[in-house]
C-alpha positions in Angstrom: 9.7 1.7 -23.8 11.4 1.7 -20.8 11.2 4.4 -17.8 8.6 6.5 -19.6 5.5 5.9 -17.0 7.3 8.1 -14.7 10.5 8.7 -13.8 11.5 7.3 -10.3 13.1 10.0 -7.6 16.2 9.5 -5.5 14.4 8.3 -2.6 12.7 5.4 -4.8 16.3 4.0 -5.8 17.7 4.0 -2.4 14.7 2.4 -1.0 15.0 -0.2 -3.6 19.5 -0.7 -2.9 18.4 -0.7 0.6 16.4 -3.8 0.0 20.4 -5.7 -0.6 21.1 -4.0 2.3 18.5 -5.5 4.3 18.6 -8.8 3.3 22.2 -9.8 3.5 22.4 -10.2 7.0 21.0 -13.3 6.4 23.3 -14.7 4.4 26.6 -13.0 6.4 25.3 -14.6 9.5 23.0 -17.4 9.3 24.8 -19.0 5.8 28.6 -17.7 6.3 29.5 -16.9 9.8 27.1 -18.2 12.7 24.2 -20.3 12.1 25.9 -23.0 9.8 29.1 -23.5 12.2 26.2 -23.9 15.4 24.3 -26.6 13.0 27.4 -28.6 12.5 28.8 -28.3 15.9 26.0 -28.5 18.4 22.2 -29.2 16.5 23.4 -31.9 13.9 26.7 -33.3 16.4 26.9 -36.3 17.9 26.8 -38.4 14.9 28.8 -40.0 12.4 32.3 -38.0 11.5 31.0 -35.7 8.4 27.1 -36.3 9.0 26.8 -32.8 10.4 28.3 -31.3 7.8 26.7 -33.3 5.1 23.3 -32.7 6.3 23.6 -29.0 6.1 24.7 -29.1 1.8 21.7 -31.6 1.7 19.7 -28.6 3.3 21.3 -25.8 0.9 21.1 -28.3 -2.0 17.9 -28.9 -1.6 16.7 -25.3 -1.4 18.5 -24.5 -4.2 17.1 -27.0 -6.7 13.8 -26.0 -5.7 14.8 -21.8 -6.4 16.3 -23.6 -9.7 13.2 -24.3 -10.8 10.6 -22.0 -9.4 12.2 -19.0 -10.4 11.7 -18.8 -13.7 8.1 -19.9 -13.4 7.7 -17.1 -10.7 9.4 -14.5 -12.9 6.5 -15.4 -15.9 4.0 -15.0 -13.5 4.8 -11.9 -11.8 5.1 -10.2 -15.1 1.7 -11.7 -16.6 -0.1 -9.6 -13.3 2.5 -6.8 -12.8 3.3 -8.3 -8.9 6.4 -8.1 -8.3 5.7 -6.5 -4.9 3.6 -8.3 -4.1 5.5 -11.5 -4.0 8.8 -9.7 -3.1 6.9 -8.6 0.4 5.6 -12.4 0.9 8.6 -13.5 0.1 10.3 -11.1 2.4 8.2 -12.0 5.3 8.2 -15.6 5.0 12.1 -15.6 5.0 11.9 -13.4 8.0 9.2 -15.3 9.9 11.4 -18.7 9.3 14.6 -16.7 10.3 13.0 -15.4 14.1 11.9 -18.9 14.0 15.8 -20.3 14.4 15.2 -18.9 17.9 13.8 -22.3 18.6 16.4 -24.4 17.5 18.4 -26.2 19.7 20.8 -29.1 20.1 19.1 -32.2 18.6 16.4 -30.3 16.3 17.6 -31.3 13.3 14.4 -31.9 11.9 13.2 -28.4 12.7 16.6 -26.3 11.6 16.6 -28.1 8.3 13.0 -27.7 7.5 13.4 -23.7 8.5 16.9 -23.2 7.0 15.0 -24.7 3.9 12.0 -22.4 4.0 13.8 -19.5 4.5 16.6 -20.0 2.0 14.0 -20.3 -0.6 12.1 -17.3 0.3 15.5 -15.7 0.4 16.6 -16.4 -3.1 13.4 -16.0 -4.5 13.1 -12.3 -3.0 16.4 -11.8 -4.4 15.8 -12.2 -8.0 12.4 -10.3 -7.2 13.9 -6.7 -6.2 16.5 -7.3 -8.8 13.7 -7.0 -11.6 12.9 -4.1 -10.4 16.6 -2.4 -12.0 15.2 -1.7 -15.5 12.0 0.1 -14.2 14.0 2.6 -11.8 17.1 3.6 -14.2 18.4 3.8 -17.7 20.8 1.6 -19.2 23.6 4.5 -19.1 22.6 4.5 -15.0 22.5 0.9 -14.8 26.2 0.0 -13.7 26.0 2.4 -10.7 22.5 2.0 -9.4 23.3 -2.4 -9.2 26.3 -1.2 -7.8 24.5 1.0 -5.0 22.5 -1.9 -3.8 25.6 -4.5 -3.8 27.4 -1.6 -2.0 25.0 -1.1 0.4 24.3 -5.1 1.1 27.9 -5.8 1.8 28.0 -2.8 4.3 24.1 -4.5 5.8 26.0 -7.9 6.1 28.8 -6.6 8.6 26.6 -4.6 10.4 24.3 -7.3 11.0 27.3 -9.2 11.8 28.9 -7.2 14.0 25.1 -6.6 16.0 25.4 -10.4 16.5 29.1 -10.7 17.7 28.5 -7.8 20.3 25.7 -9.6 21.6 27.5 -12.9 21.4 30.3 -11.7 23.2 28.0 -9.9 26.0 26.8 -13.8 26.4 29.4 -15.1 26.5 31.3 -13.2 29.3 28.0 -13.9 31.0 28.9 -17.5 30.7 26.0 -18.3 28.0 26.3 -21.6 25.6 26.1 -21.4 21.9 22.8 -23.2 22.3 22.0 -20.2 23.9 23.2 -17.1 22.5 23.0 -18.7 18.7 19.4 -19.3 18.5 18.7 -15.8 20.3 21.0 -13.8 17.7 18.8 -15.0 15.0 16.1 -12.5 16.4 18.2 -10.0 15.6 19.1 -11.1 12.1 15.5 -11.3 11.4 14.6 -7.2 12.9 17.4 -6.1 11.1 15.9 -7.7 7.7 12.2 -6.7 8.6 13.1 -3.1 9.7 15.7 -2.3 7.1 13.7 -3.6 4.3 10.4 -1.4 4.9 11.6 1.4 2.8 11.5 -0.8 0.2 7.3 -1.2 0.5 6.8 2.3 1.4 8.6 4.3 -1.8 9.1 1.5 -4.5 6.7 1.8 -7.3 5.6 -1.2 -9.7 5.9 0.3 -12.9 4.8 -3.2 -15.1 1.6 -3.3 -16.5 -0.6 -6.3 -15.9 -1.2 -8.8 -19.2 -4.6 -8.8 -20.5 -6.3 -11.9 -18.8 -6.7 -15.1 -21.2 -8.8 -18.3 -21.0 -5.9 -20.5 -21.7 -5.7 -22.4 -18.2 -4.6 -21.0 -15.0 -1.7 -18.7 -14.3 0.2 -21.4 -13.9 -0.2 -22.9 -16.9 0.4 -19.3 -18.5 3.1 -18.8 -17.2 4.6 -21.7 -18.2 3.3 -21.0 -21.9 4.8 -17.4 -21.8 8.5 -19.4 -20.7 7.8 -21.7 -23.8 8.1 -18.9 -25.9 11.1 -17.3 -24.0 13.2 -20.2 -25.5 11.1 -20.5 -29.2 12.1 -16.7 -29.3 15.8 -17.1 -27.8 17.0 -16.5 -31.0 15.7 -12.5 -30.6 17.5 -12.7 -27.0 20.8 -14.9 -28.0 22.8 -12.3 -26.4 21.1 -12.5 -23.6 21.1 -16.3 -22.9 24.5 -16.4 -24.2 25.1 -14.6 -21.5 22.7 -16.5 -19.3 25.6 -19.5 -20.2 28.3 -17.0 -19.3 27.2 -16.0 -16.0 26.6 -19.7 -14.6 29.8 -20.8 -15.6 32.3 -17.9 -13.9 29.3 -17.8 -11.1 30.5 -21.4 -10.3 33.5 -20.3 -9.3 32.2 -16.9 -7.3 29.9 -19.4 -5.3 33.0 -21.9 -4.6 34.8 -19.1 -3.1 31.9 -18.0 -1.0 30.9 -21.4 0.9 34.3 -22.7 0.7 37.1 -19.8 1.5 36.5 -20.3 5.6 37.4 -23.8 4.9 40.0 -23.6 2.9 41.4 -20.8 5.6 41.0 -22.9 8.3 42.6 -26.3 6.4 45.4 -24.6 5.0 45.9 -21.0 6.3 45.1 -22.5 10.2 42.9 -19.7 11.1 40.5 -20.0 14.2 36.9 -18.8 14.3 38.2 -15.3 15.4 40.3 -14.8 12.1 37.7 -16.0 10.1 34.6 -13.4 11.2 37.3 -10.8 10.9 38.5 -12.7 7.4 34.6 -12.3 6.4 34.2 -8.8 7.4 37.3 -7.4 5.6 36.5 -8.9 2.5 32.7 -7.9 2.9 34.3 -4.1 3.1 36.8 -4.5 0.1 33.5 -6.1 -1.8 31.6 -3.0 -1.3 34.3 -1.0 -2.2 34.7 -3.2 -5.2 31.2 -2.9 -6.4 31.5 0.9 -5.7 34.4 1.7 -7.9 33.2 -1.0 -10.7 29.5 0.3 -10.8 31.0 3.6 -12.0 33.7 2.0 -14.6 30.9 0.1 -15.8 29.0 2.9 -17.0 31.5 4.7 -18.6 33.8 1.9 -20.5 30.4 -0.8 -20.8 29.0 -3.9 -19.5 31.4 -6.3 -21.0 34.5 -4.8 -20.6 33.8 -4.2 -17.1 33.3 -8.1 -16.3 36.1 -9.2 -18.5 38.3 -6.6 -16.3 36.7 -8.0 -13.1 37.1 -12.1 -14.3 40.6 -11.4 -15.2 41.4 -10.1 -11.6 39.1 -12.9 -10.3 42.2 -15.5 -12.4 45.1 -13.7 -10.9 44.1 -13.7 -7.2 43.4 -17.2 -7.3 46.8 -18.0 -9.1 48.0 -15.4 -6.3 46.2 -17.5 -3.9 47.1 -20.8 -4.6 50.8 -20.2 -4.6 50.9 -18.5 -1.0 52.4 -19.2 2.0 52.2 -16.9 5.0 49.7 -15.5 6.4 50.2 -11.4 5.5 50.0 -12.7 1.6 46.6 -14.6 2.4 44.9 -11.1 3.8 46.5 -9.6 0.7 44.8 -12.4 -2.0 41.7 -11.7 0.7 41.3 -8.3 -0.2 42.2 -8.9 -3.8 39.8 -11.4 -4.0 37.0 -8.8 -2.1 36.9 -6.4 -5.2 36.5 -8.9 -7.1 33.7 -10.5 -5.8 31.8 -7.4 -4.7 32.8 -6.3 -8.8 31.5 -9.1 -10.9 28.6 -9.7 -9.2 27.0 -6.1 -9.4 28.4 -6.3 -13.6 26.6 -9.4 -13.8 23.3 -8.4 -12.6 23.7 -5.2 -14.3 24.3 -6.9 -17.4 20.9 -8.9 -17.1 19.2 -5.7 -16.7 20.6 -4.3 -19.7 19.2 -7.1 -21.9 16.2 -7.5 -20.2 12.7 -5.8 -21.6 10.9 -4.4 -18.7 8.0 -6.1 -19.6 9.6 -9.3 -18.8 12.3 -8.7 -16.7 10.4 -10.7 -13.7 11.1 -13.7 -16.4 14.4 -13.1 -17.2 15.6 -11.9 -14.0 13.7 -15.8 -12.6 16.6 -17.5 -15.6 19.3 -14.9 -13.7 18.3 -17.0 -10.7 18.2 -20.6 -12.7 21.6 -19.9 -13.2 23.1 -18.4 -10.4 21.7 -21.3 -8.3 22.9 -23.9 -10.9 25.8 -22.7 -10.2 25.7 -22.8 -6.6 25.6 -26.4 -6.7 28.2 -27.1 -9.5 30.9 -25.3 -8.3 31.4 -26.4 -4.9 30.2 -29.9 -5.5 33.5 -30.1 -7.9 35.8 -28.4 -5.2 34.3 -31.3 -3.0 35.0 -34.0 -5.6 38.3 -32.7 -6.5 39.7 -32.4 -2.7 38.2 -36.0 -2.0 40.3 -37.6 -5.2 43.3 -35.9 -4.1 43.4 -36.7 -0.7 42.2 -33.2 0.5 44.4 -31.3 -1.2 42.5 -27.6 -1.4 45.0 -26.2 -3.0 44.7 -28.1 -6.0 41.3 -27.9 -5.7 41.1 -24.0 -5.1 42.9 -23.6 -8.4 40.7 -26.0 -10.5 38.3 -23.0 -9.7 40.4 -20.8 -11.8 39.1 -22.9 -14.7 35.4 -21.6 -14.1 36.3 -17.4 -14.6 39.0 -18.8 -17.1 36.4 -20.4 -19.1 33.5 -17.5 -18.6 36.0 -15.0 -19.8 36.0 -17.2 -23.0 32.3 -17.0 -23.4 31.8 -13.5 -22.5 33.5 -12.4 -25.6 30.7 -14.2 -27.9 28.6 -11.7 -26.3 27.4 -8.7 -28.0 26.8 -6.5 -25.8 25.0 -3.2 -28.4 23.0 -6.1 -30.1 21.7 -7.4 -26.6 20.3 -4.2 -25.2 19.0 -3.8 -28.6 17.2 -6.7 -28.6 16.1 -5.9 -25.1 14.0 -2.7 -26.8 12.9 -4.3 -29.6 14.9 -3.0 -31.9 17.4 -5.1 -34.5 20.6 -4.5 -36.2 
């Protein structure tokens, strides 16, 4: 049963939110704001118009396919030994070892930032789902909306302070009359002390609760784990709920990870904003995210799972429709915000929702098809945005509202979801 080998104290749960806040410096700076701008513009330039940027979705592509298919293996495996720390912590310092490393990249190493971008993406995503099997071990269901929403609350807030560590430093080089082959390499150190030193809590108070499977002599863990997966999906009939959901979450995640990699683009086509609006653009929506994921975490456990992330999809249609139709600027930061709650919402539902139909026993595994499909989805949704501006001509707009379709059709889905019967299933017991 779940929670009953002891019951975690407060510090435990902040030391495992402060895990999100740790590690989403990464993505604010390296992924959204700093790192992937200097890889286009100054490693990868100097080629053919579009290779830069071409090179640098091969890179993200690439680790995500391989996180795509790892994951779930990892998931069985860290549940068959009860290892989730362990993992989590190489992981964790792999992903910050390859991050300092960035410090050595410089115009030309293309090689060398795509091979470390690579390296540490992986380690990031795989850390990701990691802590996030940890939810069903350090709350209760009726907890479960707020404590997901503490650590997507806290990650937005470790994003723009990582971010704005990196912009003071940027702009101290640059008034010193530093290159961006200069001060973007050297504010990659930063990113990765902020990640190590933020994420130590998390080793020092957070408990593994899971109990190591009896050891077989059926191959190696490897092959168990891949056995133990096998019967994930004979059994998915006593967990339809959950992969219904599984479904769900990889179709309206298609269009939350469109709006991530693609809304500084489609501000600079279409809004004209310069690099300046955008970093402010990024950290305005990182604080109405957190505010989002605040307010929603609580909803959540009050009016349920569901109801929350059909609340949060249908806000998700109408600030795209909002969005799409816009003109001036002053609407754009209003969409912005709009569009902030909603991602900051959905996202801490979502993984919420996983916990709640997850048995803590195997919520490593399931938690590892959490991360199938939000990195299926990660390559999906933007490679349609891409397909759909290039048939039209680069029309975004057009394109940005095709997304629609993606929270359109998971608000659909959710509603075959059952959300009682899944956290039923998820303890073993049936209607």
């Amino acid at each position: 049963m779940q929670n009953k080998i002891s019951k975690p104290k407060r510090i435990e749960i902040f030391s495992w939110a402060m895990f999100d806040f740790a590690n989403s410096g990464y993505t604010t700076v390296v992924l959204t704001a700093v790192f992937n701008t200097y890889f286009v513009g100054v490693v990868a330039a100097g080629g053919e118009s579009g290779a830069a940027t071409f090179l640098w979705t091969i890179t993200t592509a690439i680790a995500n396919i391989v996180v795509l298919i790892s994951a779930p293996l990892i998931g069985a495996m860290v549940d068959q030994t009860a290892s989730k720390k362990r993992f989590l912590f190489v992981a964790t310092l792999s992903c910050v070892l390859a991050t300092a490393c960035l410090y050595f990249v410089g115009p030309g190493d293309v090689v060398l930032a795509m091979t470390l971008i690579i390296i540490a993406n992986i380690m990031f995503y795989t850390g990701e789902n990691l802590i996030s099997a940890f939810l069903p071990e350090i709350t209760t269901p009726e907890k479960m909306g707020r404590i997901s929403a503490m650590g997507w609350t806290l990650g937005y807030l470790g994003g723009m302070l990582t971010l704005v560590l990196c912009l003071a430093y940027i702009n101290s080089a640059t008034s010193r009359g530093e290159t961006a082959a200069q001060f973007v390499p050297a504010s990659m150190l930063i990113v990765a002390v902020v990640f190590a030193l933020a994420a130590a809590p998390t080793f020092i108070w957070l408990k593994e609760r899971a109990q190591a499977k009896p050891a077989t002599s059926e191959g190696n863990l490897v092959r168990q784990a891949y056995r133990r997966l096998k019967q994930t999906f004979e059994h998915a009939r006593s967990f339809q709920d959950l992969f219904r959901f599984l479904i769900t979450l990889t179709v309206f995640h298609s269009g939350i990870m469109t709006v991530i990699v693609l809304a500084a683009i489609y501000a600079q086509e279409e809004m004209g904003f310069t690099t300046e609006d955008t970093i402010k653009l990024i950290l305005i929506v990182n604080v109405s995210a957190a505010v989002g994921a605040a307010l929603f975490g609580f909803i959540q456990d009050k009016i349920g799972s569901k109801k929350t992330l059909m609340t949060t999809l249908i806000l998700w249609i109408i600030s795209m429709v909002y969005l799409f139709q816009l003109d001036d600027r002053f609407s754009f930061w209003i969409a912005a915000n709009l569009i902030g709650i909603a991602l900051g919402s959905s996202q801490s539902a979502g993984r919420a929702m996983i916990g709640l139909f997850s048995p803590v026993e195997r919520c490593g595994e399931f938690f590892g098809l959490w991360g199938l499909a939000t990195k299926l989805a990660a390559v999906c949704g933007p490679l349609c945005y891409g397909f759909i501006t290039y048939v039209t001509a680069g029309n975004h707009r057009i394109a940005l509202l095709s997304t629609t379709v993606f929270f359109f059709l998971g608000l659909i889905l959710l509603l075959t979801v059952n959300e009682s019967r899944g956290i039923k299933a998820a303890h073993g017991e049936t209607d």
